[in-house]
C-alpha positions in Angstrom: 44.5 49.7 -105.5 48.2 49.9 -106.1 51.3 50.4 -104.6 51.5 54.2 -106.1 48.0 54.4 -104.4 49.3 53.1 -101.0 52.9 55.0 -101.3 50.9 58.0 -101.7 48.3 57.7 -99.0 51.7 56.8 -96.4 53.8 59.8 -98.0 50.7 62.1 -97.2 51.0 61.7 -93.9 54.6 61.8 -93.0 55.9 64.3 -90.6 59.7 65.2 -90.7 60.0 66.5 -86.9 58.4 63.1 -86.1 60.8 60.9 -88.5 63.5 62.4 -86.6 62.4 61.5 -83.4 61.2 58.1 -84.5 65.0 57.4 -85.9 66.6 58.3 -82.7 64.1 56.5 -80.8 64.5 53.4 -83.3 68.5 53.2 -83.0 69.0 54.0 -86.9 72.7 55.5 -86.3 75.8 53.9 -87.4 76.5 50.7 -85.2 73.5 50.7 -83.8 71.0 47.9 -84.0 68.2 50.0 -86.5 71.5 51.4 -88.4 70.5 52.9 -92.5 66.6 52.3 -91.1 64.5 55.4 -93.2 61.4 57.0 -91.4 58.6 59.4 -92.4 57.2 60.2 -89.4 54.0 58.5 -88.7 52.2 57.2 -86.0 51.7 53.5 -85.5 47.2 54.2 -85.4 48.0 56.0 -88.5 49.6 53.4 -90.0 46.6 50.6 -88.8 44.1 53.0 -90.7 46.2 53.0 -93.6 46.6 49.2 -93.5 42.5 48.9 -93.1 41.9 50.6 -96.2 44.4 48.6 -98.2 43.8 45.4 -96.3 43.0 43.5 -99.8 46.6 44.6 -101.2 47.3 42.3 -104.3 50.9 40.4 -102.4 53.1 41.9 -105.7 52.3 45.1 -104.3 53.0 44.4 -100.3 56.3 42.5 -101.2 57.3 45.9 -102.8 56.4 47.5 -99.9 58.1 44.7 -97.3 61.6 45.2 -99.2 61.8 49.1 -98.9 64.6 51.3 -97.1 60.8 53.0 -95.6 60.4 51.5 -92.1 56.4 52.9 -92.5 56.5 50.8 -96.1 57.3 47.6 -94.1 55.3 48.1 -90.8 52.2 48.7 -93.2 52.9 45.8 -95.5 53.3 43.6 -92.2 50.0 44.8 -90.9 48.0 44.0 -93.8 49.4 40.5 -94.1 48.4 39.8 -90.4 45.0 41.0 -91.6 44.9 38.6 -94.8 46.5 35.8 -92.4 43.4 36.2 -89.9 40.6 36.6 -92.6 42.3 34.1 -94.9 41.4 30.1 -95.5 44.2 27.6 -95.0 46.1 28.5 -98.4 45.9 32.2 -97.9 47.4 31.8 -94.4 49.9 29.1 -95.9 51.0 31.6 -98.6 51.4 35.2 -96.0 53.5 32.8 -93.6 55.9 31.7 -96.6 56.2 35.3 -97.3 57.1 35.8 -94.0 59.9 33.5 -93.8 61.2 34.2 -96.6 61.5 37.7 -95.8 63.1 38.0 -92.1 65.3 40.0 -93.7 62.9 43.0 -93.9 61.7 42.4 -90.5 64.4 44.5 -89.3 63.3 46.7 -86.4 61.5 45.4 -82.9 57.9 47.2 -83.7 58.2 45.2 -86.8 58.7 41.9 -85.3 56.2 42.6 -81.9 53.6 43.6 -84.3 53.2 40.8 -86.3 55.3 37.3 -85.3 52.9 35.8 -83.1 49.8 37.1 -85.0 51.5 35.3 -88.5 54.0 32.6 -87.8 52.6 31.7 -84.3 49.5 31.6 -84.9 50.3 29.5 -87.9 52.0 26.8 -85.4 49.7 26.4 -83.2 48.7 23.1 -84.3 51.8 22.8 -86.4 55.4 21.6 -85.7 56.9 23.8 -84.1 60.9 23.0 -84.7 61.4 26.3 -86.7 61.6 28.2 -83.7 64.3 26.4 -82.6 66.3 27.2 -86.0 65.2 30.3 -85.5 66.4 31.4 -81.9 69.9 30.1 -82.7 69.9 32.5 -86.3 72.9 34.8 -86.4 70.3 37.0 -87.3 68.7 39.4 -84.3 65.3 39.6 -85.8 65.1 35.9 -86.1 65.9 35.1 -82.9 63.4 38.0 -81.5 60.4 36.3 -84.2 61.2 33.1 -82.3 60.3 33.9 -79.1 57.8 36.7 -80.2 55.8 34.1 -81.8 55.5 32.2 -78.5 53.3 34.7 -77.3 50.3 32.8 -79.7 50.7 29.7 -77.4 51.2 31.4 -74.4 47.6 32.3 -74.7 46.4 29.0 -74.9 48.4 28.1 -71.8 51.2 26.2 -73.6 54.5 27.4 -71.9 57.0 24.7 -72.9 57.8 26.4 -76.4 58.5 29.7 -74.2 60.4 28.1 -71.7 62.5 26.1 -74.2 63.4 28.9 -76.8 64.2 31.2 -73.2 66.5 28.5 -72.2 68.4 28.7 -75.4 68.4 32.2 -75.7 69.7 32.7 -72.0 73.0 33.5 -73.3 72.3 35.9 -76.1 74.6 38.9 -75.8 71.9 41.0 -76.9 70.0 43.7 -75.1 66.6 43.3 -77.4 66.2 39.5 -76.8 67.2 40.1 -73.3 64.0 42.1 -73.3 61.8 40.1 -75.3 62.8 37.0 -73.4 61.7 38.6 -70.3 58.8 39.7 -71.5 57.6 36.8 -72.7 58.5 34.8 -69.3 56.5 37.7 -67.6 53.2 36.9 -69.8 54.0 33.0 -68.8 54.1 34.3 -65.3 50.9 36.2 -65.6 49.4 32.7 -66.2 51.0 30.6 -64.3 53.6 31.8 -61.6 55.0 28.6 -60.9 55.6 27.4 -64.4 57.7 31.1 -64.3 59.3 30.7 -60.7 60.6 26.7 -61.8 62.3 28.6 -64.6 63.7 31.0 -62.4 64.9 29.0 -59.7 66.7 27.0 -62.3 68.2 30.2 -64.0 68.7 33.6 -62.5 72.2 33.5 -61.5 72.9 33.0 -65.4 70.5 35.1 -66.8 71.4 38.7 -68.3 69.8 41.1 -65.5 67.6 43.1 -67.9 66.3 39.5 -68.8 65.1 39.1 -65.4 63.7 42.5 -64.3 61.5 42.4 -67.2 60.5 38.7 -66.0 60.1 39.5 -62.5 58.2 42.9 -63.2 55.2 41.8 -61.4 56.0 40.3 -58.8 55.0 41.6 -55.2 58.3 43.9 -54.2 59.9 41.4 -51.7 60.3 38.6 -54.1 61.7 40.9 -57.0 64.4 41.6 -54.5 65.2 38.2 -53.9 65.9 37.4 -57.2 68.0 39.9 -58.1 70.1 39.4 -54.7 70.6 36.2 -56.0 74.3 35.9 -57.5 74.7 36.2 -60.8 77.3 34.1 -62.7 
């Protein structure tokens, strides 16, 4: 395999109508949060099937891939190191984590970063300090922050909230709508486990927390108690 191999197998499936779409949908205009971001137009199970076949990509090749202007280049590169993380021994998951920290850079978009920060760097702390996170969430960097909290969905599953309620707490007063939303969506997994761990967080924190932070926290909860919350006054 190579990356003129993969490059071609991605170009032969882009779709311009689609890339158009995908770059209004994505936020690539000037100013906005996706701004200079370059699609062709395919679809993310197209993009898993093209990952499969290459899933044994040498690393020269997907850090070609991770540093192009192609949004598809980068999703796909991203998608093959989760798979070489997950199959990999301890120094192959060592080596796909350093090359995802030392490429946040890349990890510009939000599909880019919900698609593979938990399955990489969370998974990777676990059993691992965790104090990363921390330097992440308080990056000047928008994707940095959203990888920290992102990646708290690993422990999450395993029950361990205080990570998610710690990086929330810092993050209650980013000014921006994408944490906002990935805040409150990781407090709404937390909830889905355990309500009070969620409603102590809440109790502590509406009346300062952005309101699209809290819908998304409060999403399932029964209608009565969702308007309670946001009836609380927000400061």
């Amino acid at each position: 395999m190579s990356f003129s191999a993969i490059t071609q197998a991605i170009n032969a499936q882009a779709d311009t109508e689609r890339a158009i779409q995908s770059m209004r949908f994505f936020k690539t205009g000037k100013g906005e949060y996706g701004e200079g971001d370059v699609f062709l137009g395919l679809t993310v199970p197209m993009q898993r099937a093209i990952a499969k076949t290459f899933r044994n990509e040498s690393t020269t090749t997907l850090l070609r891939l991770l540093k192009s202007k192609k949004h598809e280049y980068r999703l796909i590169a991203l998608l093959i190191l989760v798979s070489q993380f997950e199959r990999g021994d301890e120094q192959t998951k060592k080596q796909v984590v350093d090359i995802y920290l030392s490429n946040t850079a890349h990890i510009n978009n939000w599909d880019l970063v919900d698609l593979s920060a938990h399955k990489i760097l969370g998974a990777w702390l676990r059993t691992r300090n965790r104090k990363i996170l921390a330097r992440l969430a308080t990056s000047k960097s928008l994707w940095e922050r959203r990888i920290a909290i992102v990646s708290t969905f690993a422990f999450i599953a395993e029950r361990q909230f205080e990570d998610t309620i710690a990086l929330s707490t810092i993050l209650l007063q980013d000014t921006h709508d994408l944490i906002h939303k990935a805040v409150g969506w990781a407090l709404r997994e937390v909830g889905k486990k355990d309500v009070h761990v969620l409603t102590q967080f809440l109790d502590a924190h509406t009346k300062e927390m952005p309101r699209t932070m809290l819908r998304y926290a409060i999403e399932k909860f029964p209608k009565l108690q969702r308007k309670k919350y946001m009836n609380m006054k927000h400061v």
